[in-house]
MIFINU-30750 format. One record per residue (C-alpha): x, y, z; residue in one letter. Coordinates in steps of 0.001 Angstrom, whole numbers, plus 524288, in hexadecimal, padded with zeros to 5 digits. Last residue first. Example, Ala and Ser with C-alpha at 12.3 -4.5 7.8 and 13.67 -1.06 7.14 Angstrom:
<domis>
835667FBDC81BE4S 8300C7EE6C81E78A 
</domis>
This chain:
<domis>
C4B74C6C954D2DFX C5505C689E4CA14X C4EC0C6B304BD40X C4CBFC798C4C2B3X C5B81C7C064C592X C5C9EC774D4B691X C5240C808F4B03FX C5978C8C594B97DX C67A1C88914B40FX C6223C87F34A65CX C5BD4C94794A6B9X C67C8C9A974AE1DX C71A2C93424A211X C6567C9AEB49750X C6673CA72F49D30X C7520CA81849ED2X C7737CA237491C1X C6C44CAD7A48CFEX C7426CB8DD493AEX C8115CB29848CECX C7C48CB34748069X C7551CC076481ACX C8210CC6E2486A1X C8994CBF2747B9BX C8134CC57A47097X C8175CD278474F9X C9007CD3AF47960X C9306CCF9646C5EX C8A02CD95A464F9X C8DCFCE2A746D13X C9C71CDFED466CFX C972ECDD9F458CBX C8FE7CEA4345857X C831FCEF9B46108X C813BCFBB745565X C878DCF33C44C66X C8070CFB4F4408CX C8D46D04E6440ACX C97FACFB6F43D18X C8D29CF53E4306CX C9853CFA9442642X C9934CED2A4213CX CA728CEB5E42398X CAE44CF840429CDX CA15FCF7C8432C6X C9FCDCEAC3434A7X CACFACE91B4394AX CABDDCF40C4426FX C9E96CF04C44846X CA48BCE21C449AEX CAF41CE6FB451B3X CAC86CDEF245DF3X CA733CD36C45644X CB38DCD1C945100X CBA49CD36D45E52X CB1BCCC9AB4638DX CB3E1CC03E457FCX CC214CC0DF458CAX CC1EACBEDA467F3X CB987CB34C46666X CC328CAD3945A80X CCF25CAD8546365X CC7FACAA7547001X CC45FC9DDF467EFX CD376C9AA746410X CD90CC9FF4470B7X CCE29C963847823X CD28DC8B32471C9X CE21AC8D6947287X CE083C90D14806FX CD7B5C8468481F0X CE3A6C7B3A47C5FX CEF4DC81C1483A9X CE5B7C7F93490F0X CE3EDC707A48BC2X CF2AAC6EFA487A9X CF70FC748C49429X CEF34C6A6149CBCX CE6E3C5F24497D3X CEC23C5AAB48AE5X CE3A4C5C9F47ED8X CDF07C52DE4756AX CD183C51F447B1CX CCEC9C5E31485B6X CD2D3C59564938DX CCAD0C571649F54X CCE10C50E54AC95X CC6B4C5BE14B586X CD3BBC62DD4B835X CD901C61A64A98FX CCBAFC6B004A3CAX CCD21C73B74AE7AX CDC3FC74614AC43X CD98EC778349F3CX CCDD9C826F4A2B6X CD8BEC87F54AD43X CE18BC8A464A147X CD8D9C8E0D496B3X CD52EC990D49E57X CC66CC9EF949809X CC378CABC749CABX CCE42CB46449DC1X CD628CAEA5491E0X CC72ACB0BC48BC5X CC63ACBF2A4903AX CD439CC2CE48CABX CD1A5CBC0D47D3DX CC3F7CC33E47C0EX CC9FACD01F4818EX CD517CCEBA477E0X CCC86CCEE446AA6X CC1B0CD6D04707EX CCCC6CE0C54734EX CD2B8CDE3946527X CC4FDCE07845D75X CC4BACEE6F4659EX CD30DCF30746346X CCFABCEF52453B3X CC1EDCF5734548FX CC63DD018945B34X CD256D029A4504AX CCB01CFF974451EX CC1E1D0C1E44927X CB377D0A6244985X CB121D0A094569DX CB958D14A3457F9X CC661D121445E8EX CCCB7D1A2C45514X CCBBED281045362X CC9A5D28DE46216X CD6CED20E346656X CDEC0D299945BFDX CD902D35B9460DCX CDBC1D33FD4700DX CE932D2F4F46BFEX CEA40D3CB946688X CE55CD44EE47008X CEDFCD3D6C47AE0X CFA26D409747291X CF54ED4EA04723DX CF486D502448103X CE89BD5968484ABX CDF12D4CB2483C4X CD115D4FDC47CDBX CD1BDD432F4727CX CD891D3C8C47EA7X CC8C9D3BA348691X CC3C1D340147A9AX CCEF6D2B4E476D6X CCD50D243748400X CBFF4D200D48132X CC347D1B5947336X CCFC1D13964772AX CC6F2D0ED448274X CBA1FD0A5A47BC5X CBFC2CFD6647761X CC35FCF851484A8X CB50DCF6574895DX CB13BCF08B47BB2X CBC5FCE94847B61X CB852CE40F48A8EX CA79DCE1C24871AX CAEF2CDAC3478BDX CB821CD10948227X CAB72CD01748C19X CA28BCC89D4813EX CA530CBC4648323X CB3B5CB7E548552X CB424CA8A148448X CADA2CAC614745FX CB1F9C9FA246D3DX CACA3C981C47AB5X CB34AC8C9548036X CAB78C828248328X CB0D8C764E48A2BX CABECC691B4880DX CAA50C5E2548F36X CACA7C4FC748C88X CAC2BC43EA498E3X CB478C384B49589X CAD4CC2BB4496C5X CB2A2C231A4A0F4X CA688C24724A7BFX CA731C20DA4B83EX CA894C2F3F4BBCEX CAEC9C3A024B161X CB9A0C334B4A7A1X CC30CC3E574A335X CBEC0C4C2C49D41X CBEB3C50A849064X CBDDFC5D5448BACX CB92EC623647DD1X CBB74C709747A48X CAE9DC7735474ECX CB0D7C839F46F82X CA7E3C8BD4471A1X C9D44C960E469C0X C9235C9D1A46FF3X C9902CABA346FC2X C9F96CA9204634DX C91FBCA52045D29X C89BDCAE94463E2X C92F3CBA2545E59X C9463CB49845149X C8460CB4AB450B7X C8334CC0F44553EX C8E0ACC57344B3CX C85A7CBE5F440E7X C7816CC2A844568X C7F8CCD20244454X C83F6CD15843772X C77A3CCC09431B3X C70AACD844437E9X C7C3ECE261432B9X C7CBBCDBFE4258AX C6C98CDE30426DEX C6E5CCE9E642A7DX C782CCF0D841F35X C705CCEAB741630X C6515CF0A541A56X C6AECCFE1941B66X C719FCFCBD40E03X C6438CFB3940849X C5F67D064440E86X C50FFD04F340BBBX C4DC3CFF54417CEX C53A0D0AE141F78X C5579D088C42CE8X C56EDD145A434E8X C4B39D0FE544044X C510CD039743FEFX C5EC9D068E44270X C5C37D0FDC44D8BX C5143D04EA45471X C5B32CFB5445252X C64B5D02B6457FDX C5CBAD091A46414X C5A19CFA04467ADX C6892CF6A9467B3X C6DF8D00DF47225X C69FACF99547B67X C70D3CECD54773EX C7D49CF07F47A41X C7BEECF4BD487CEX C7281CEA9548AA6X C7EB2CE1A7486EBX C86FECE98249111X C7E7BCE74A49B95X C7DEDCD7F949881X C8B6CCD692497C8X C8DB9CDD024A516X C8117CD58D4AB06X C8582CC7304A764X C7B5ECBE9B4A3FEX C6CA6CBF414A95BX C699FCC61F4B762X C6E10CC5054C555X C7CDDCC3664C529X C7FA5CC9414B926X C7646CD2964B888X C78B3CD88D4C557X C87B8CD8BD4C1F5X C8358CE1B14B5B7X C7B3DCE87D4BE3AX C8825CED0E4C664X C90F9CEEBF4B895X C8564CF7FB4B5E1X C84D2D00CF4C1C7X C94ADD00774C101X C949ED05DC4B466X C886CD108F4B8BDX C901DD13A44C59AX C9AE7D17764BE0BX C9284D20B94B571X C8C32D27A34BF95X C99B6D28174C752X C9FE0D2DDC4BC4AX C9540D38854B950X C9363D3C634C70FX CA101D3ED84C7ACX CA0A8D45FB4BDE2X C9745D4E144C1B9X C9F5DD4ECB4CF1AX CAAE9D548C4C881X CA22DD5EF84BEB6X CA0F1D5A184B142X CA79CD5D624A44BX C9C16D5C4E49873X C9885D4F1D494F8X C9B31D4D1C484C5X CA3C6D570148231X CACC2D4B9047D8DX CB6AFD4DF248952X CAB8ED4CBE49272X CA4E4D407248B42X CB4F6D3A5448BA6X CB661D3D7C49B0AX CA8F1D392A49F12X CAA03D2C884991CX CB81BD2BA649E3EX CB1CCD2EAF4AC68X CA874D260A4AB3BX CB279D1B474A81CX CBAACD1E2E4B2E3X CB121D1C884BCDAX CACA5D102B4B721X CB9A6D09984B5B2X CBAFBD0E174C4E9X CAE83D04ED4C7A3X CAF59CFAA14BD72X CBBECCF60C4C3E0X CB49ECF2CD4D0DCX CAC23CEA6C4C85CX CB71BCE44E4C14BX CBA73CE0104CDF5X CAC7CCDABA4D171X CAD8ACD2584C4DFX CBB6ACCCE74C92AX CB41ACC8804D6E2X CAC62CC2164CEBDX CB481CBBD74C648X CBBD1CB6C14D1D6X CB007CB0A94D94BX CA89DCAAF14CA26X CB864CA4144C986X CC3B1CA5D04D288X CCB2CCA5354C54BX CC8A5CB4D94C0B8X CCEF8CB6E94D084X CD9F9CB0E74CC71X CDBB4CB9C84C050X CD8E4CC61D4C991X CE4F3CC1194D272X CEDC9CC2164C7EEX CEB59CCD084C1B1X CEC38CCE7E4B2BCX CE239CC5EC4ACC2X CD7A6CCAA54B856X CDDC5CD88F4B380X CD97FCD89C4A73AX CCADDCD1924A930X CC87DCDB064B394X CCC54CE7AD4AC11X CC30BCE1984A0E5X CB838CE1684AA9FX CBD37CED894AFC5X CB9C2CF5334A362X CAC69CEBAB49FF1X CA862CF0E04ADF3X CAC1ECFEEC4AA4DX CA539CFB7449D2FX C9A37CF8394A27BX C9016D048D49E84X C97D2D119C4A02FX C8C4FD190B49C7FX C84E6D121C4A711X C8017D1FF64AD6AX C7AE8D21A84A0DCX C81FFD2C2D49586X C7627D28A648DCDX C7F00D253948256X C88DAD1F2C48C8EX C7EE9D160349155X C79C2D11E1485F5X C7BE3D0388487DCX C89ADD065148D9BX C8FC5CFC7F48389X C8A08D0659477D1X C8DA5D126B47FE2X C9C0DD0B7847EA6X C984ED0AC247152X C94E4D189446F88X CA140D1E06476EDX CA6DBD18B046B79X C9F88D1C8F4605BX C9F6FD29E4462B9X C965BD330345C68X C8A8DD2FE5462A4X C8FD7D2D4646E2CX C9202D3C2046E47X C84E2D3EC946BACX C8175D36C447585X C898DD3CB048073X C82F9D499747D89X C737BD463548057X C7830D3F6B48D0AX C7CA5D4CED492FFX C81B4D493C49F58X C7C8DD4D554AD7AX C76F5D3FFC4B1E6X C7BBBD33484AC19X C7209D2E7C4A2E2X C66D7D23054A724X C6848D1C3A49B9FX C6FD5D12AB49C12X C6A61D0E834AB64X C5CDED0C5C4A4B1X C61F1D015B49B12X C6BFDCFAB94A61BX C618ECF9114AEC9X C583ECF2A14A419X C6218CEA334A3DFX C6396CE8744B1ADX C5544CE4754B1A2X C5593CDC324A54FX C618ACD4284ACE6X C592ECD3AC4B971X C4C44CCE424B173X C5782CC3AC4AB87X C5A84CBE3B4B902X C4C5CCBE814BC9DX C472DCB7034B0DBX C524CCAF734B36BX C4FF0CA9F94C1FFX C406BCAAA54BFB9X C418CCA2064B458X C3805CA4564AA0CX C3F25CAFD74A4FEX C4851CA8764A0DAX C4128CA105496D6X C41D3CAD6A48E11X C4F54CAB0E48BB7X 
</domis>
């Protein structure tokens, strides 16, 4: 990693990326004007939902930032995008027209981020005014306050694009993983200042929580990394008669990390929409607004049931999205190929589906284990409130940093060969 630096085409790739970064840092806490910041943290305080979507917001919503919002109006449409790309014709064409299409997708779900934005800062301000938390506001306060925040989202989706195409990896992912991480230092620093060494329970309680950790790392490097390797054969190529064999790598995890950013996304709703029924006139309202806040808590069976079967199904829709066993079949038959003991055609694409179910099928269990791990751990081992990052940041962790370094190490390879050749 280090060796980047040395190349003036890197070093100044990853100097941008640090740059944004640091960015990002400053812009979380610079607090929207005319709120009292001291409030909204004791109320995240004592709710555990609004605290993880201050978690994904890098501490934006705890310093009530003009990027309290963080992506998630951009993670919103992104999932918008991906629903209606499957359900419109014309959108599922354009998904085929390859890096063109998808971009022109991407600068849709930009336009969607917009409106998503506006109506997100206005449901943050709707559920901290019903709480007591912001106090009622004049019109054009508010709409100070929205437009503040809106322009924050849209701020960061822009420097995420920045990142993307003039820094290291992809800028959305990478914003959200400084999220995560930032709030990691202040952990330690919390644990270790109330460690006890002669709380025997204490240590034993860490080190379970240390070894658990290496091994879900581990798990999470090892589903990430791992393929299955289908041989291909092709006919004779030039004046050999040798048959030419290639393989092709299908991945146990096809999905990344984007089905747990979506659950994640999706998760929050029941709770968010609870809120602002708890103070509804109509008694019906009242009452659904009670059920949905007793439980979808992050450490009700019901949140972590609805939340293991989104990762579950957005691992499954993001594969059939991404990897078409029909076109790769026809691929495979166009250049004279064929898999041994399978028949080009039908039996090929019948073949892959029944791979790539099989693997999706132990991915998307894995995510959505992962996902919940806090829970698990916590009805298990009761170690639930030591995940202070969890299985699911965890996960977005680990494959950010993965992919960042592929990037790094395919430019450093691209840059030694261009040099070779001159």
């Amino acid at each position: 990693m280090f060796n980047a630096f040395r190349l003036p085409e890197l070093r100044k790739k990853l100097l941008f990326t640090l740059l944004v970064i640091l960015i990002f840092r400053l812009l979380a806490h610079i607090p929207v004007p005319g709120v009292d910041v001291a409030a909204i943290r004791s109320y995240l305080s004592s709710n555990a939902l609004l605290g993880i979507f201050n978690y994904f917001s890098g501490g934006g919503f705890q310093n009530f930032s003009i990027v309290t919002l963080g992506l998630s109006p951009y993670i919103n449409a992104s999932i918008i995008m991906q629903l209606m790309t499957v359900m419109i014709p014309k959108l599922e064409e354009l998904s085929k027209e390859g890096e063109s299409g998808r971009e022109q997708i991407n600068q849709y779900t930009r336009y969607l981020s917009f409106p998503l934005s506006i109506f997100q800062a206005y449901g943050v301000y709707f559920l901290l005014s019903r709480q007591g938390v912001i106090g009622t506001l004049s019109s054009f306060d508010l709409l100070v306050l929205i437009l503040t925040l809106t322009g924050g989202a849209m701020l960061l989706v822009w420097i995420g694009d920045l990142v993307t195409e003039y820094g290291i990896g992809n800028g959305i992912s990478l914003l959200i993983f400084i999220g995560i991480i930032s709030s990691l230092p202040l952990s330690v620093a919390g644990f270790t200042l109330g460690f006890d060494p002669s709380n025997t329970g204490l240590i034993i309680q860490t080190v379970a929580f240390a070894l658990i950790s290496l091994i879900v790392i581990m798990s999470v490097v090892l589903v990430n990394e791992g393929t299955r390797n289908i041989q291909v054969e092709y006919g004779r190529r030039g004046t050999t008669s040798q048959r030419v064999t290639n393989y092709l790598p299908i991945k146990i995890n096809q999905a990344g990390v984007i089905p747990i950013i979506f659950a994640v996304a999706v998760v929050l709703v029941p709770s968010l929409v609870g809120g602002p029924l708890l103070s509804a006139n109509n008694e019906m309202l009242r009452n659904v607004g009670i059920w949905l806040a007793a439980n979808f808590i992050p450490t009700s069976i019901w949140y972590n049931a609805t939340y293991f079967l989104l990762v579950f199904g957005f691992t499954y829709f993001y594969t059939a999205v991404q990897f078409d066993p029909q076109k790769i079949s026809d691929d495979i038959k166009k250049r004279g190929g064929f898999i041994p003991g399978i028949r080009p055609g039908k039996a090929t694409t019948d073949y892959l589906k029944k791979v790539i179910t099989r693997l999706t099928t132990f991915g998307a269990i894995f995510l959505g284990v992962i996902a919940i791990l806090p829970f698990i751990m916590q009805n298990t081992l009761g170690l639930g409130g030591q995940f202070a990052v969890g299985g699911t940041g965890l996960l977005i962790v680990v494959s950010v940093v993965l992919e960042t370094m592929r990037q790094v190490e395919s430019l450093m390879v691209t840059r030694n060969y261009d040099s070779f050749l001159t």
